[in-house]
Backbone as JSON Lines, residues from 0, in Angstrom:
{"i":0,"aa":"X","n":[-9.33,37.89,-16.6],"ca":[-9.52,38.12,-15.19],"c":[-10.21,36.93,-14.53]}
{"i":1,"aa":"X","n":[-10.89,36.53,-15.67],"ca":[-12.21,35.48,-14.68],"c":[-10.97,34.03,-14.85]}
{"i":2,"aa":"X","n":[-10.29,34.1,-15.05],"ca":[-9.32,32.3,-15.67],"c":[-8.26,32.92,-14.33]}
{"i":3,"aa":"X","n":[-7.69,34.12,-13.97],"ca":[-6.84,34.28,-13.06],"c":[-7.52,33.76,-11.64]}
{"i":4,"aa":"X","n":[-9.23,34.42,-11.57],"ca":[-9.44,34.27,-10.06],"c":[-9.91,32.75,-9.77]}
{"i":5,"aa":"X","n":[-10.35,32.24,-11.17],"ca":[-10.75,30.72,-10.95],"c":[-9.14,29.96,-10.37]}
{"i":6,"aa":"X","n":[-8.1,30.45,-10.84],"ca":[-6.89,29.48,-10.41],"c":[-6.76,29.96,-9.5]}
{"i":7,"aa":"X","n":[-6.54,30.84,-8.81],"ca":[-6.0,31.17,-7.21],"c":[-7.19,30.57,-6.44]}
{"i":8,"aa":"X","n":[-8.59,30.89,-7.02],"ca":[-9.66,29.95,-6.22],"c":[-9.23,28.32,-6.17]}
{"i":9,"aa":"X","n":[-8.91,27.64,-7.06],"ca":[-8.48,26.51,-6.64],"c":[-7.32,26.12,-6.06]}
{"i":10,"aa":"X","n":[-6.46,26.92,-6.3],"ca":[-5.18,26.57,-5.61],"c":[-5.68,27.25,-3.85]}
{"i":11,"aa":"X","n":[-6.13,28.18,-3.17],"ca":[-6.75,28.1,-2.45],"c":[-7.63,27.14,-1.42]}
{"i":12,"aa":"X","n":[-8.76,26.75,-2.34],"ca":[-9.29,25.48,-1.72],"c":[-8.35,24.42,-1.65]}
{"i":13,"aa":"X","n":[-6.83,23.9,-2.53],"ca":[-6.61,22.79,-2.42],"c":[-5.82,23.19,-1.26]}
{"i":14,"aa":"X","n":[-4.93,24.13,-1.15],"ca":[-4.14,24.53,0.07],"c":[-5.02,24.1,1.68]}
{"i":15,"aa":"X","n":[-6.33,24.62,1.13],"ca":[-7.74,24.25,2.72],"c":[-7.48,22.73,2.62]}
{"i":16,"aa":"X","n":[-7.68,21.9,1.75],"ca":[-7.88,20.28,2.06],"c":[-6.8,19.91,2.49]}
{"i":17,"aa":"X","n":[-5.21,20.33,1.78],"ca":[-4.14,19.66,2.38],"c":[-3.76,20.08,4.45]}
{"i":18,"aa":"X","n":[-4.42,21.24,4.8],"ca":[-4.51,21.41,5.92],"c":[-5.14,20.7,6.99]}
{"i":19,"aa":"X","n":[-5.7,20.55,6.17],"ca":[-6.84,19.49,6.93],"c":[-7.46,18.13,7.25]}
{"i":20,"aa":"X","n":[-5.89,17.33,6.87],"ca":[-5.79,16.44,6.64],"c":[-4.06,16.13,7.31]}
{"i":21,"aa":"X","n":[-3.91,15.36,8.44],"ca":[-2.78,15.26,8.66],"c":[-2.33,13.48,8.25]}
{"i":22,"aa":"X","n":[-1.15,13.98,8.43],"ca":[-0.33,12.23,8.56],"c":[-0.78,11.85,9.68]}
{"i":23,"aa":"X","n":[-0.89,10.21,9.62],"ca":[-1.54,10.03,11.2],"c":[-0.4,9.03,11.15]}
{"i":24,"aa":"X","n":[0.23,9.19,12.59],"ca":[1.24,8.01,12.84],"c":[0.34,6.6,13.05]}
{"i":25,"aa":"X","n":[0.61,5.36,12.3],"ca":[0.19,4.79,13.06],"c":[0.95,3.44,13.22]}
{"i":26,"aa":"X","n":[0.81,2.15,13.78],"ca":[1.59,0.66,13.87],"c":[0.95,0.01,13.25]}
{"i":27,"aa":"X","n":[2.09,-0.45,12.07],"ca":[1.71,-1.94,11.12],"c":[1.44,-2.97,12.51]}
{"i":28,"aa":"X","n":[0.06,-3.8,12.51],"ca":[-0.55,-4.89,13.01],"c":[-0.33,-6.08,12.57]}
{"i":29,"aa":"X","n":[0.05,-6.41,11.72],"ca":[0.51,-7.72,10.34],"c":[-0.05,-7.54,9.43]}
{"i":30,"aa":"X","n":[0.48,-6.2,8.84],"ca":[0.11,-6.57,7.12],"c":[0.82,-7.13,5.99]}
{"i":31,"aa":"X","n":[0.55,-8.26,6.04],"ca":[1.0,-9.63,6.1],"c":[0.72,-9.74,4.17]}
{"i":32,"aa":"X","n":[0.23,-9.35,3.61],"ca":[0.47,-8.98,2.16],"c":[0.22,-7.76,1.51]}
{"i":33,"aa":"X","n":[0.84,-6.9,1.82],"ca":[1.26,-5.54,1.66],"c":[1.89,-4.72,2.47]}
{"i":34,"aa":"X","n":[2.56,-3.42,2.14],"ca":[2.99,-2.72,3.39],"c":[2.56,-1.11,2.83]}
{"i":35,"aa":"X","n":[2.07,-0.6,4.18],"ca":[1.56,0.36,4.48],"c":[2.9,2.05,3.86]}
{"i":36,"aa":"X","n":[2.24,2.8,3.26],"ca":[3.31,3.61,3.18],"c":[2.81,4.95,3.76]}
{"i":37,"aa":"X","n":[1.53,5.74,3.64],"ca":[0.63,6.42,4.7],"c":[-0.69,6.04,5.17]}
{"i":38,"aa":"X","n":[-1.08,6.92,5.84],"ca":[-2.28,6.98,6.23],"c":[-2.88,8.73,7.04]}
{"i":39,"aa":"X","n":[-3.98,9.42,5.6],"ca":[-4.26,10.34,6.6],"c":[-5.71,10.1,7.02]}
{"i":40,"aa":"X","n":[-6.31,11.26,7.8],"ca":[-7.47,10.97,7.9],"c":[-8.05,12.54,7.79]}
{"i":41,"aa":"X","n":[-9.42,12.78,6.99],"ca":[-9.75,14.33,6.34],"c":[-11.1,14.47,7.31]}
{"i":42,"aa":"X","n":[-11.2,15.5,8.18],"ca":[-10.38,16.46,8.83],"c":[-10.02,15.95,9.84]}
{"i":43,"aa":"X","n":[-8.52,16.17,10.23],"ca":[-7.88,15.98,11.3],"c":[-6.86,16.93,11.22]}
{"i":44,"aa":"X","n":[-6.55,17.47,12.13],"ca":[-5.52,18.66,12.56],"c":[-4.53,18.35,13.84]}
{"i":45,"aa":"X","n":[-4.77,17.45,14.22],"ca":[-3.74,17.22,15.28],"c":[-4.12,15.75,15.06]}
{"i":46,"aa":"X","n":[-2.84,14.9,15.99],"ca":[-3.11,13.61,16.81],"c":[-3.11,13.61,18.46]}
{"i":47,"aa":"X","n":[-3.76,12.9,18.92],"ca":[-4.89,12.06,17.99],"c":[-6.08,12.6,17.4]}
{"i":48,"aa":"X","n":[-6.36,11.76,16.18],"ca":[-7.39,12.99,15.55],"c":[-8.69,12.61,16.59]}
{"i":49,"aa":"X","n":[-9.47,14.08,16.79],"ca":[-10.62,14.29,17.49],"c":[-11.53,14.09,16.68]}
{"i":50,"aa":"X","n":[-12.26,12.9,16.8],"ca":[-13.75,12.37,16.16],"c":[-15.1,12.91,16.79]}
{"i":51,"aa":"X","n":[-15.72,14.05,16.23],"ca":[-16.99,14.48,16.23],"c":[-17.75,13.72,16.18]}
{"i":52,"aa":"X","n":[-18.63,13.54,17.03],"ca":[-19.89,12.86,17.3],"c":[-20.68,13.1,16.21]}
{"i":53,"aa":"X","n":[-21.37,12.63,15.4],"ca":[-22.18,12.98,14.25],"c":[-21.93,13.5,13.04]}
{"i":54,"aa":"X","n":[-20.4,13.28,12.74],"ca":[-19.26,13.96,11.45],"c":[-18.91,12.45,10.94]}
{"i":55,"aa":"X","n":[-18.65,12.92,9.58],"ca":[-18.04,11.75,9.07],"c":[-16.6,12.17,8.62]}
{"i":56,"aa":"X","n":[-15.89,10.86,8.44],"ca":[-14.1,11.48,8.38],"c":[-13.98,10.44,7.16]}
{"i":57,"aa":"X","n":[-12.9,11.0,6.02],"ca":[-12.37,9.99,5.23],"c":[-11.27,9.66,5.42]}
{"i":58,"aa":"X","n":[-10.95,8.4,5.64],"ca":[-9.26,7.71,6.08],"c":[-9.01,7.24,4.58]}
{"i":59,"aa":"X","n":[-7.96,7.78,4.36],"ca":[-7.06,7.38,3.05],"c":[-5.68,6.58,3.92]}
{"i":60,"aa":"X","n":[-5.96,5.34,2.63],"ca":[-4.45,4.54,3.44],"c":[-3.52,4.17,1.89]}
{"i":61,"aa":"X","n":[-2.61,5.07,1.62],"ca":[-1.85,4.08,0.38],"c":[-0.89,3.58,1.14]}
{"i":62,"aa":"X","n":[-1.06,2.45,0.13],"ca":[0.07,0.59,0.46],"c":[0.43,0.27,-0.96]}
{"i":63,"aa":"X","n":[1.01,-0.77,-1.04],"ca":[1.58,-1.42,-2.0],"c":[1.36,-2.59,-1.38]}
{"i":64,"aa":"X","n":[0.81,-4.25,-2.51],"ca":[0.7,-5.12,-2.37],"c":[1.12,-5.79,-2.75]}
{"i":65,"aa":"X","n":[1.4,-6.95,-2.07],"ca":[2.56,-7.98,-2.38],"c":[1.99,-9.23,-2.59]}
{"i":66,"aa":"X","n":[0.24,-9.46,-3.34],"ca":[-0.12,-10.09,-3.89],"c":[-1.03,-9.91,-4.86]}
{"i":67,"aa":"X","n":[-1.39,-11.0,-5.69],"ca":[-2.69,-11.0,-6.55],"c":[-3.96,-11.06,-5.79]}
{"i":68,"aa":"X","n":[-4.98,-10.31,-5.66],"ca":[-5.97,-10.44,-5.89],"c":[-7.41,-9.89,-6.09]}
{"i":69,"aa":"X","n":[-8.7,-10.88,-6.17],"ca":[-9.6,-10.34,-7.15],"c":[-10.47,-9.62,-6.41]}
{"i":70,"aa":"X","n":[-10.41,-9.27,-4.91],"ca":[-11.08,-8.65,-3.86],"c":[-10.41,-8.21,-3.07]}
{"i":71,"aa":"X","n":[-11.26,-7.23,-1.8],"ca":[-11.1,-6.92,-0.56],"c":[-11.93,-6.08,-0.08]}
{"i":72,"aa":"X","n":[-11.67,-6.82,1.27],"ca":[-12.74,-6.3,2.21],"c":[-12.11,-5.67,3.43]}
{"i":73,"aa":"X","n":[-12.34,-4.75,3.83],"ca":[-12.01,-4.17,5.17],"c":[-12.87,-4.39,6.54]}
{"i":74,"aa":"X","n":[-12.51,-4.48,7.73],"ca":[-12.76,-5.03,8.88],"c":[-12.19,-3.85,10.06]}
{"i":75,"aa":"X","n":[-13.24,-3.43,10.32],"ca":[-12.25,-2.05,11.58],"c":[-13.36,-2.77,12.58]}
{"i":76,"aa":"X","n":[-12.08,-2.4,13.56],"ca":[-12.68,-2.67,15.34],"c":[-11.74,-1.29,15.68]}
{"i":77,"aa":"X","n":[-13.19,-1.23,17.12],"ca":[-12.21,0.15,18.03],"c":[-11.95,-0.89,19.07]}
{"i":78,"aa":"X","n":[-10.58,-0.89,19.07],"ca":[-10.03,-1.34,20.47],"c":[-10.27,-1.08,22.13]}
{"i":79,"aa":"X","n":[-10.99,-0.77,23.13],"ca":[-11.33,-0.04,23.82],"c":[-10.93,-1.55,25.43]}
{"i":80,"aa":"X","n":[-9.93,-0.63,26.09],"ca":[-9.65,-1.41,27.25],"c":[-9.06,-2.91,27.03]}
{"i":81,"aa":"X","n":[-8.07,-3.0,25.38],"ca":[-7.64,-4.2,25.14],"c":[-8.46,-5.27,24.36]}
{"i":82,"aa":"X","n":[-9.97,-4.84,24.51],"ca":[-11.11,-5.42,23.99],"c":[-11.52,-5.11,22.19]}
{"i":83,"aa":"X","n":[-11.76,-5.77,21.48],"ca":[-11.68,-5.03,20.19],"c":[-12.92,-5.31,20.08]}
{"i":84,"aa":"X","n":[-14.1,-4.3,19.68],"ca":[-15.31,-4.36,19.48],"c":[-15.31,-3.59,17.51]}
{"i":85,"aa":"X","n":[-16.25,-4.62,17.37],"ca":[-16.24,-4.19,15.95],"c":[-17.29,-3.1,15.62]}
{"i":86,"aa":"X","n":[-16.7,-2.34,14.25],"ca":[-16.86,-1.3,14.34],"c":[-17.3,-1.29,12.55]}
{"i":87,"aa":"X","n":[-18.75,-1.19,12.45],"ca":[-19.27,-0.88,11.08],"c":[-18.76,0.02,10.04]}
{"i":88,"aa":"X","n":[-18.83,-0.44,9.1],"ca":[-18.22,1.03,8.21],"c":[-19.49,0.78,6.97]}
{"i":89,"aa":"X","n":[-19.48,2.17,6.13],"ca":[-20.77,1.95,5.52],"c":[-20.25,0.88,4.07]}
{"i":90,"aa":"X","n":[-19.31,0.96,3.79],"ca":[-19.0,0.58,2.45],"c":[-17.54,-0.51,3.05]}
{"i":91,"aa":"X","n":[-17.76,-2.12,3.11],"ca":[-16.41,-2.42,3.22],"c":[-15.41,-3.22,2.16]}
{"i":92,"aa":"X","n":[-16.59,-2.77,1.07],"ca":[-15.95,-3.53,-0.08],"c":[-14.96,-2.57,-0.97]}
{"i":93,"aa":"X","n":[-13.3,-3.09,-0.34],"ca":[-12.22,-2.11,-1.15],"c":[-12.0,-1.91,-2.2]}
{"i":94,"aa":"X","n":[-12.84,-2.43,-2.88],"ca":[-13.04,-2.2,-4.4],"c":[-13.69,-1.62,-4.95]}
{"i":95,"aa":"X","n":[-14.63,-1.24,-4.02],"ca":[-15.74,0.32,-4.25],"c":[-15.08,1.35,-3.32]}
{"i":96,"aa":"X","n":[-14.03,1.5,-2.97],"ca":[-13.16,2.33,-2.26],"c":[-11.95,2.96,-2.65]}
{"i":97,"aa":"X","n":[-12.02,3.19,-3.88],"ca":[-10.79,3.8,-4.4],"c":[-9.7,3.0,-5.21]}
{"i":98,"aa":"X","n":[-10.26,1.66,-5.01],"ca":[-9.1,0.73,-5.04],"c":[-9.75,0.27,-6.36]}
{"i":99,"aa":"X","n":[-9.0,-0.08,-7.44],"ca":[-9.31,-0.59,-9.19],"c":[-9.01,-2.19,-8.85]}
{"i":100,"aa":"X","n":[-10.06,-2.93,-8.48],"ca":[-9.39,-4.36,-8.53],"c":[-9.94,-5.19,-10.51]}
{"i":101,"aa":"X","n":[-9.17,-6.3,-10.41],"ca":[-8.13,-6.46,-9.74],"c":[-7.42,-6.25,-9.11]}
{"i":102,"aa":"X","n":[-6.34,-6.69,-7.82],"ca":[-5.08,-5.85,-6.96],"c":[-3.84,-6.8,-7.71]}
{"i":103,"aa":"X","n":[-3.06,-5.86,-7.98],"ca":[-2.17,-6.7,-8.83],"c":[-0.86,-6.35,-8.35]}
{"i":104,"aa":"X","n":[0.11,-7.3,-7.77],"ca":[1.16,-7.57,-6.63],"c":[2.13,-6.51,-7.07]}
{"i":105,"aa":"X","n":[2.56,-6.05,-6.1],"ca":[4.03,-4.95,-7.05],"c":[2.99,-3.4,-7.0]}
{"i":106,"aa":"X","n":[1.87,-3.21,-6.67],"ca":[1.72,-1.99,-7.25],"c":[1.18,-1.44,-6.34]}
{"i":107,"aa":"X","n":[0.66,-0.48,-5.94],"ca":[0.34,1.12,-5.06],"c":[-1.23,1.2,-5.68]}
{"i":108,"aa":"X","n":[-1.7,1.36,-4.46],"ca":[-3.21,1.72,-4.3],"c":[-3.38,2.93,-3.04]}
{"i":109,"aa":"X","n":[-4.22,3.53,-3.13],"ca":[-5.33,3.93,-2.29],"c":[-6.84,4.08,-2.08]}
{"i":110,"aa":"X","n":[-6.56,3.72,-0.52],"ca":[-7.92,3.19,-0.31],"c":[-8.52,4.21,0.51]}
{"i":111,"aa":"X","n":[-9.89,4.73,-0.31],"ca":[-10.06,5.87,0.66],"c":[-11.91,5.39,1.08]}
{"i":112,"aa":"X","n":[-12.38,5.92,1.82],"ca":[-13.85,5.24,2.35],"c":[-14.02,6.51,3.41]}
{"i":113,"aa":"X","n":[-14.9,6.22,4.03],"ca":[-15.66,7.35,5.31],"c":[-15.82,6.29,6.22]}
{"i":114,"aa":"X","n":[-15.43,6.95,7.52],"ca":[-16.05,6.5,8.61],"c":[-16.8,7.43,9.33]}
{"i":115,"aa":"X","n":[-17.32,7.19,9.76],"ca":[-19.23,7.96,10.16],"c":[-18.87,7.64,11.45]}
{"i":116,"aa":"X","n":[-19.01,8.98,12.92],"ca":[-19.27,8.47,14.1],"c":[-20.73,9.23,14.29]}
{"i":117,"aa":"X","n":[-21.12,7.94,15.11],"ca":[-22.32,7.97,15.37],"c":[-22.58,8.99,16.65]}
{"i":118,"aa":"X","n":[-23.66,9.77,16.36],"ca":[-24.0,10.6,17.49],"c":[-24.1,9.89,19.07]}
{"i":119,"aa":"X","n":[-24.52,8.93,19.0],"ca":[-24.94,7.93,20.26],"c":[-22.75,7.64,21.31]}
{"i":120,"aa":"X","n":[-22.34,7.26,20.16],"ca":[-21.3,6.76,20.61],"c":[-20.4,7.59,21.92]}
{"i":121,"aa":"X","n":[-19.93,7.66,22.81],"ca":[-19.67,7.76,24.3],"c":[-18.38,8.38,23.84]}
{"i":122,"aa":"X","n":[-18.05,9.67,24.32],"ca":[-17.19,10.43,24.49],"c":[-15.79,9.51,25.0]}
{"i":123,"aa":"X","n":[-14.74,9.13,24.32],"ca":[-13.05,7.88,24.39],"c":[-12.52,8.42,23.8]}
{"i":124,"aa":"X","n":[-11.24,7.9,24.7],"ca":[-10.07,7.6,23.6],"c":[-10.14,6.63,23.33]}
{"i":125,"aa":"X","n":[-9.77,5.68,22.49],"ca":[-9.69,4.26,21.68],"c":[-8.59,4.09,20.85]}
{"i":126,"aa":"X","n":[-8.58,2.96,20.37],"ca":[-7.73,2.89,19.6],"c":[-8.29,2.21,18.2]}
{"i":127,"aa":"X","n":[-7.6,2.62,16.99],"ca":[-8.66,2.04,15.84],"c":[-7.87,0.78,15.05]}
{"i":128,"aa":"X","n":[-8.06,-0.02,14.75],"ca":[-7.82,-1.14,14.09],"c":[-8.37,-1.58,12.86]}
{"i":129,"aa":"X","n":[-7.62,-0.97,11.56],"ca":[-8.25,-1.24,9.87],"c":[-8.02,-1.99,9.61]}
{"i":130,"aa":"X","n":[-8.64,-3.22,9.14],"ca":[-7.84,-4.04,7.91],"c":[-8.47,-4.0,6.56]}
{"i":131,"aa":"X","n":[-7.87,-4.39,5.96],"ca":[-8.1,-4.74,4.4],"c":[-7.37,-5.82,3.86]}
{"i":132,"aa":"X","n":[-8.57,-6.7,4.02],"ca":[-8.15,-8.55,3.58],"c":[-8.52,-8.42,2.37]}
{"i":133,"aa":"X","n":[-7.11,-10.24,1.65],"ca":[-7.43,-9.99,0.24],"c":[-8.04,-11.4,-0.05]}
{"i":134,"aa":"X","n":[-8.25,-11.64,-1.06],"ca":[-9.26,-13.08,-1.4],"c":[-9.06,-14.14,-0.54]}
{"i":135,"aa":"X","n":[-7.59,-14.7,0.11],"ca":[-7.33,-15.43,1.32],"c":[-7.63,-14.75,2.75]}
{"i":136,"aa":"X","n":[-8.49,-13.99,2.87],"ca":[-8.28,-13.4,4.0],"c":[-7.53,-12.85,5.12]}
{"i":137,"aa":"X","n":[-6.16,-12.53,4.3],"ca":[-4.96,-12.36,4.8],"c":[-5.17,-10.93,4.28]}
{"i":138,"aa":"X","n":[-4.16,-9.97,5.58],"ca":[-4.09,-8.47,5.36],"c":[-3.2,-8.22,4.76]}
{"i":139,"aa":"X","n":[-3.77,-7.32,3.46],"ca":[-3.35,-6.28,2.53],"c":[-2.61,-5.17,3.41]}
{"i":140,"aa":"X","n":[-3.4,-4.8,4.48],"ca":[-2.62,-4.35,5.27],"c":[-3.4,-4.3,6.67]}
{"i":141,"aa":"X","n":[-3.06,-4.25,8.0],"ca":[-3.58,-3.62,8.88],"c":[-2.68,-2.65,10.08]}
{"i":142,"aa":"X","n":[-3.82,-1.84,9.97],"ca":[-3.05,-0.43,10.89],"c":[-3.51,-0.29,12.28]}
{"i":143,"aa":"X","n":[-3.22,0.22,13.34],"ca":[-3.82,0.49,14.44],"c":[-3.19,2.2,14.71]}
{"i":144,"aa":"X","n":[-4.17,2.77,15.09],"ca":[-3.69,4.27,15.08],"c":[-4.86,4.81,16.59]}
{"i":145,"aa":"X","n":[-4.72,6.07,17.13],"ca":[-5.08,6.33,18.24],"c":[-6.3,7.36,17.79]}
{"i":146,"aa":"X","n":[-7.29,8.04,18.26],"ca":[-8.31,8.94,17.88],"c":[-9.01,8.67,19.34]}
{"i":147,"aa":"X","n":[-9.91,10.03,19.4],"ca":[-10.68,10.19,20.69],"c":[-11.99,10.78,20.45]}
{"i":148,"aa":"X","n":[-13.1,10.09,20.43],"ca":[-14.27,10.42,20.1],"c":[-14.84,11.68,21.3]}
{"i":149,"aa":"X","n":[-15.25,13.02,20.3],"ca":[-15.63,13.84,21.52],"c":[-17.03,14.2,21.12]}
């Protein structure tokens, strides 16, 4: 009895995470050594996803890369009025992000991290701008996708 309710309990909760987590459309920017194959972001239920003031969200992006190398770093700006203001993230080293580097060309990663909005930050829409550069500082990939901080 107790092995039946533990599996419907997990198949349960996993059914809650896949809900809660949508595909987010978004536009390849030049990812100029790799290409993007999704991107969701956990919790989001609609687009554009609605960013809680004082919540943190995890953006998962799998790509495939179309080079060698021994790093990466990610770089997000919120776009706001054409203007791209950069935009902290707590962890931007993609290699403490899900990602097993080496990155070795030909193969599929995901990169998953948190982005944290800050309580302070001003009720927008924006637009978000990821990258993830690789030892040349060229993008692994970059995305631009829409979200509205409420």
């Amino acid at each position: 009895m107790d092995a039946r309710f533990g599996f419907i309990l997990g198949l349960c909760l996993m059914l809650l995470g896949l809900t809660c987590a949508t595909s987010v459309k978004f536009v390849d920017c030049g990812s100029s050594s790799g290409k993007v194959a999704m991107v969701d972001i956990n919790p989001c239920t609609a687009q554009p996803c609605q960013l809680h003031r004082g919540d943190s969200y995890t953006v998962n992006v799998t790509f495939n890369s179309g080079v060698e190398s021994q790093t990466s770093t990610a770089v997000v700006h919120g776009i706001i009025a054409g203007v791209p203001i950069p935009f902290p993230i707590p962890e931007p080293d993609g290699c403490k992000s899900g990602i097993q580097c080496p990155i070795h060309k030909g193969q599929a990663y995901n990169y998953a991290t948190q982005l944290p909005v800050k309580s302070e930050y001003p009720t927008i829409k924006l637009v978000v701008e990821w990258e993830l550069r690789d030892d040349d500082k060229n993008d692994l990939f970059c995305i631009r996708f829409p979200v509205q901080i409420v």
